[in-house]
C-alpha positions in Angstrom: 0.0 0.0 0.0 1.4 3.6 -0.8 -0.4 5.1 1.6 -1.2 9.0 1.4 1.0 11.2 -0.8 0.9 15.1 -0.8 1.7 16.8 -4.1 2.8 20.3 -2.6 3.0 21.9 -6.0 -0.5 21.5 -6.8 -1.5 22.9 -3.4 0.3 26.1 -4.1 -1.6 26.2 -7.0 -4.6 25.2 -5.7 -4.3 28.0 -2.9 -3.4 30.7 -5.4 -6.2 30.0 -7.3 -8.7 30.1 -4.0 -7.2 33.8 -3.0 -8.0 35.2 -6.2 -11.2 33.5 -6.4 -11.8 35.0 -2.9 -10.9 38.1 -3.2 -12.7 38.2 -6.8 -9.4 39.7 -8.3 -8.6 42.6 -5.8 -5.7 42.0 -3.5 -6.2 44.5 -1.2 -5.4 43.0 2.1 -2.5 41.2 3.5 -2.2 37.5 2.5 0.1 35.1 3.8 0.6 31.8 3.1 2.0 29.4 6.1 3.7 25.8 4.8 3.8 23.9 7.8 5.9 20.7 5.6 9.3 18.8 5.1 9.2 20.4 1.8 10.1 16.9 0.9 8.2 17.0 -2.9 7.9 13.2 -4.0 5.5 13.6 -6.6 5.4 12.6 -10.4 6.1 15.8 -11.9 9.2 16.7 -9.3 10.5 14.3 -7.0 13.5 15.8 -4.8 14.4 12.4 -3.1 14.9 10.8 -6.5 16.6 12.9 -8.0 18.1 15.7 -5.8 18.0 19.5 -7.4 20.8 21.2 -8.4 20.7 25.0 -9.9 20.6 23.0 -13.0 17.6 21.2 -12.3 16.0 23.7 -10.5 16.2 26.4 -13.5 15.0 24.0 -16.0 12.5 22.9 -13.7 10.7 26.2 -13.4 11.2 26.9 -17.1 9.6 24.2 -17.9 6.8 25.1 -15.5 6.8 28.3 -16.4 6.3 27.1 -20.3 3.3 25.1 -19.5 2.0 28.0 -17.7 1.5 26.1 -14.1 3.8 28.5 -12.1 1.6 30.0 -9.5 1.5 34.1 -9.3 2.7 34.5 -5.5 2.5 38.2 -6.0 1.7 40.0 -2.9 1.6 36.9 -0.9 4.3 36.7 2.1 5.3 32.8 2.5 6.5 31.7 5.7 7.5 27.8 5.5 8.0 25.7 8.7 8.8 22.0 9.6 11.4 21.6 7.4 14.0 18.6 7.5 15.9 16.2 5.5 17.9 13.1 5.6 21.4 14.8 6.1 22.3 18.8 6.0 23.8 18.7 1.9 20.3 17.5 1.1 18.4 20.2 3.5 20.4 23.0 1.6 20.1 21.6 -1.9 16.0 21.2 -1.4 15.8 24.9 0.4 17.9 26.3 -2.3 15.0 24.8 -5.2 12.1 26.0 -2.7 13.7 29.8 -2.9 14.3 29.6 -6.5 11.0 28.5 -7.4 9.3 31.2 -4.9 11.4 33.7 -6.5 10.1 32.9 -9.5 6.7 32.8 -8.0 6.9 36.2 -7.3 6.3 35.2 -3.8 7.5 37.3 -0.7 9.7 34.3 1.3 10.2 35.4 4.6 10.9 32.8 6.7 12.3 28.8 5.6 13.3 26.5 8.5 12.6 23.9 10.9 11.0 26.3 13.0 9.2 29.8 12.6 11.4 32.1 14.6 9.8 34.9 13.4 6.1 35.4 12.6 5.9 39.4 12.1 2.6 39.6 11.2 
């Protein structure tokens, strides 16, 4: 049995999608997004276990993304990620360096990526 997997991606997507549709296209208050995840994608589309992400990787990754339009619009949107880990520190650093490419290219305000929230400003 496989049990339950989490596709991450497609929640970022799916959560974009509910703000706008929320806020019926007008961002005008604050929105922030809290992951509380390993940040451990192991998913069809991107698995970082599998195949570990380089800057390589990572920029082709979000090309490719970006090409097939599925690149979330994080603009305006402060992220704040917590509860990350991974098997050994080279792996934790390759894995938060992909996450804060890809919210870059999100357009996504990353303030905080860690193992624990130290700070929570808002």
């Amino acid at each position: 049995m496989l049990g339950w997997f989490f596709d991450f991606l497609l929640l970022v997507s799916a959560t974009v999608w509910l703000l706008r549709l929320a806020l019926n296209g007008y961002l005008t208050v604050e929105q922030i997004l809290v992951i509380m995840s390993d940040m451990i994608e192991e998913t069809d589309r991107l698995n970082l276990l599998k195949t570990p992400p380089d800057n390589k990787k990572t920029e082709m990754f979000i090309s490719r993304q970006r090409a097939e339009n599925r690149l979330p619009d994080l603009s305006g949107v402060t992220v704040y990620v917590v509860g990350v880990t991974a098997k050994n520190q080279e792996l934790y650093y390759k894995i938060q360096s992909f996450w804060m490419k890809y919210f870059k290219a999100c357009v996504a305000n990353l303030k905080e990526y860690g193992r624990t929230l130290l700070n929570f400003e808002e």
